[in-house]
TORNUKE-820467 format. One record per residue (C-alpha): x, y, z; residue in three letters. Coordinates in nm, 4 decimals. Example, Ala and Ser with C-alpha at 12.3 -4.5 7.8 and 13.67 -1.06 7.14 Angstrom:
<sites>
SITE / 1.2300 / -0.4500 / 0.7800 / ala;
SITE / 1.3670 / -0.1060 / 0.7140 / ser;
</sites>
This chain:
<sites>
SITE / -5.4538 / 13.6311 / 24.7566 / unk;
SITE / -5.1194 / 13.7228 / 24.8457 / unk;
SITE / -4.8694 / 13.8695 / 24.5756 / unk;
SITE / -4.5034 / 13.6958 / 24.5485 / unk;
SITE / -4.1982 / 13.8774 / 24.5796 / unk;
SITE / -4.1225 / 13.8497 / 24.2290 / unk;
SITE / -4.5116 / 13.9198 / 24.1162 / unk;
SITE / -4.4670 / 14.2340 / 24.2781 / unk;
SITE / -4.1502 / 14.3712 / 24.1142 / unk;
SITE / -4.3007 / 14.2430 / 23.7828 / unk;
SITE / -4.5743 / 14.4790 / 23.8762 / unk;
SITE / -4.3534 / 14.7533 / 23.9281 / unk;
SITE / -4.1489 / 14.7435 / 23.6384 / unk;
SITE / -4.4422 / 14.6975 / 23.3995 / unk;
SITE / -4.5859 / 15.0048 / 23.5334 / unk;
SITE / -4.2654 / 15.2004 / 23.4922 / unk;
SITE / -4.2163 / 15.0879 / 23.1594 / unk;
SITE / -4.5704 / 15.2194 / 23.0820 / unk;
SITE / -4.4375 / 15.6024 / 23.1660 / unk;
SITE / -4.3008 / 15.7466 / 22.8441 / unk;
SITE / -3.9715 / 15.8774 / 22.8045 / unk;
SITE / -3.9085 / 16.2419 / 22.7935 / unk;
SITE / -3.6424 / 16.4455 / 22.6219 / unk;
SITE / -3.5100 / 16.7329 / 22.8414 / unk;
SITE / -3.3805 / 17.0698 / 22.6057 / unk;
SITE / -3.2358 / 17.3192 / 22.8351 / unk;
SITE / -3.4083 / 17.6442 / 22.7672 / unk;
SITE / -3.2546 / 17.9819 / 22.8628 / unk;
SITE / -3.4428 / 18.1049 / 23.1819 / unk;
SITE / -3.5408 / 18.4708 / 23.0484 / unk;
SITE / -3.7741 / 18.2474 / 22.7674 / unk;
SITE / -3.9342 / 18.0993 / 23.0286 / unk;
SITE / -3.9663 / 18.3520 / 23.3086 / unk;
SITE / -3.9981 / 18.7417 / 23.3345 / unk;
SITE / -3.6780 / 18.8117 / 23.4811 / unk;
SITE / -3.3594 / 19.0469 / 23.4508 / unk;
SITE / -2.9864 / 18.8937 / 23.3496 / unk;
SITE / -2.7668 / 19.0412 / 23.6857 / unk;
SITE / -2.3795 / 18.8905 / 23.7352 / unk;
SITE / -2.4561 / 18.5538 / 23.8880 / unk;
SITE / -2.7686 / 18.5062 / 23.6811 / unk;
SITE / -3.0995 / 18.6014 / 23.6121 / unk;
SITE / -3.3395 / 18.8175 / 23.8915 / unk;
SITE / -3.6743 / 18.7484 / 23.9111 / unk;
SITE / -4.0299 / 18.7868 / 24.1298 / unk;
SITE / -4.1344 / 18.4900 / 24.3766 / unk;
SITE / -4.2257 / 18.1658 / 24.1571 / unk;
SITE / -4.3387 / 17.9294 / 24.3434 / unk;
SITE / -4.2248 / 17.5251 / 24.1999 / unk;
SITE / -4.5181 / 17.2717 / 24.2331 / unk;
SITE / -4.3370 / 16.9274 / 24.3096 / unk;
SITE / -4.0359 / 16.6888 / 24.2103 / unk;
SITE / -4.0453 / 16.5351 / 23.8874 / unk;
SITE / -3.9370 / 16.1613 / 23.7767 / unk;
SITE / -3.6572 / 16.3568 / 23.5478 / unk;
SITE / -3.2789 / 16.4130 / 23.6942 / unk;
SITE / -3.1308 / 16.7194 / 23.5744 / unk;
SITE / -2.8993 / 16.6007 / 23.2701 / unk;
SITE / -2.6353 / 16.8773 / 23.3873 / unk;
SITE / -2.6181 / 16.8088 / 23.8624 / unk;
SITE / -2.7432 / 16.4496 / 23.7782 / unk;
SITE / -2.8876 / 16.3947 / 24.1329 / unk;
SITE / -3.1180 / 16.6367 / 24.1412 / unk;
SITE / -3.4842 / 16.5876 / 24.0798 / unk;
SITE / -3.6380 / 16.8196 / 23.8428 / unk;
SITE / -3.8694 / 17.0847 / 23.9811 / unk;
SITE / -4.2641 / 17.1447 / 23.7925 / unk;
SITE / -4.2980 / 17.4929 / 23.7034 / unk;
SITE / -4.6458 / 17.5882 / 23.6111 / unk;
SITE / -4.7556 / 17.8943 / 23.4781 / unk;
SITE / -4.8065 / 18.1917 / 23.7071 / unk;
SITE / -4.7610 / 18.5891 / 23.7321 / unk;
SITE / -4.3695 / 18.5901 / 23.6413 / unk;
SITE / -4.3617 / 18.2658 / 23.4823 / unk;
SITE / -4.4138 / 18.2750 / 23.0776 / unk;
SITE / -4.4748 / 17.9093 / 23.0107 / unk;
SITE / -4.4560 / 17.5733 / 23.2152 / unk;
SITE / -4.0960 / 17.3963 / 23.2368 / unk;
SITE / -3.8738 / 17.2507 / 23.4806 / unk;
SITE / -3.6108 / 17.3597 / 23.6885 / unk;
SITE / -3.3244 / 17.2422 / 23.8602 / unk;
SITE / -3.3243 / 17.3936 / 24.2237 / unk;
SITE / -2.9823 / 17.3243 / 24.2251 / unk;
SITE / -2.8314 / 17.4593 / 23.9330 / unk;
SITE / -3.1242 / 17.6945 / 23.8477 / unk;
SITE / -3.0966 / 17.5639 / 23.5348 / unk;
SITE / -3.4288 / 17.5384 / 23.3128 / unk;
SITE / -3.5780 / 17.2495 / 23.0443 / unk;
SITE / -3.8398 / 17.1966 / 22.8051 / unk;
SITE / -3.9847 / 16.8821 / 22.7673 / unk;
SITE / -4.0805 / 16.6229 / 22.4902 / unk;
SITE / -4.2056 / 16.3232 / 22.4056 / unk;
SITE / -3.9713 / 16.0846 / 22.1918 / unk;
SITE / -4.2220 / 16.1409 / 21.9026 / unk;
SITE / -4.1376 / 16.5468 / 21.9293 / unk;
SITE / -4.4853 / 16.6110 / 22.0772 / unk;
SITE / -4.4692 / 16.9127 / 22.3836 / unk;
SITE / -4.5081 / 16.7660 / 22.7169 / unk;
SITE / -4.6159 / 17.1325 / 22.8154 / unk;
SITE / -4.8770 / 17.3069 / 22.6112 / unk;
SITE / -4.7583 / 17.5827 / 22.4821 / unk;
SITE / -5.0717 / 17.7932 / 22.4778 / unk;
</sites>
């Protein structure tokens, strides 16, 4: 059976609006990552980012968001804007973490 044009975009949306929302809180990077404040920024070890996420950073707007998981510099799992360098927290409209915290 063969899907219509409009069955399929149906599809699509329905499975986008199934994704919740999340809230992006920009999070200073040095509460996030072991790293040192220097003139342009902040100086820190090799962190490696694990993929592009759905989110646009609220501040470039074109950028995808950037995963980053926990690892030897990194203090707790955010995202960051590759662009910017900018860092967020995320949340679900209800308030709930989308990172655990522990």
């Amino acid at each position: 059976m063969e899907l219509s044009d409009t069955s399929e975009s149906a599809a699509m949306n329905h499975r986008k609006n199934d994704i919740p929302l999340l809230l992006l809180d920009e999070i200073a990077p040095s509460e996030v990552v072991d790293c040192v404040r220097v003139v342009n920024g902040y100086l820190a070890g090799d962190i490696v980012v694990t993929g592009a996420m759905r989110e646009l950073c609220p501040v470039c707007k074109t950028e995808h968001l950037k995963l980053v998981l926990r690892q030897e510099y990194v203090k707790r799992a955010h995202m960051l804007c590759e662009r910017c360098t900018r860092c967020f927290d995320a949340r679900y409209l209800d308030g709930t973490p989308a990172f655990a915290l522990a």
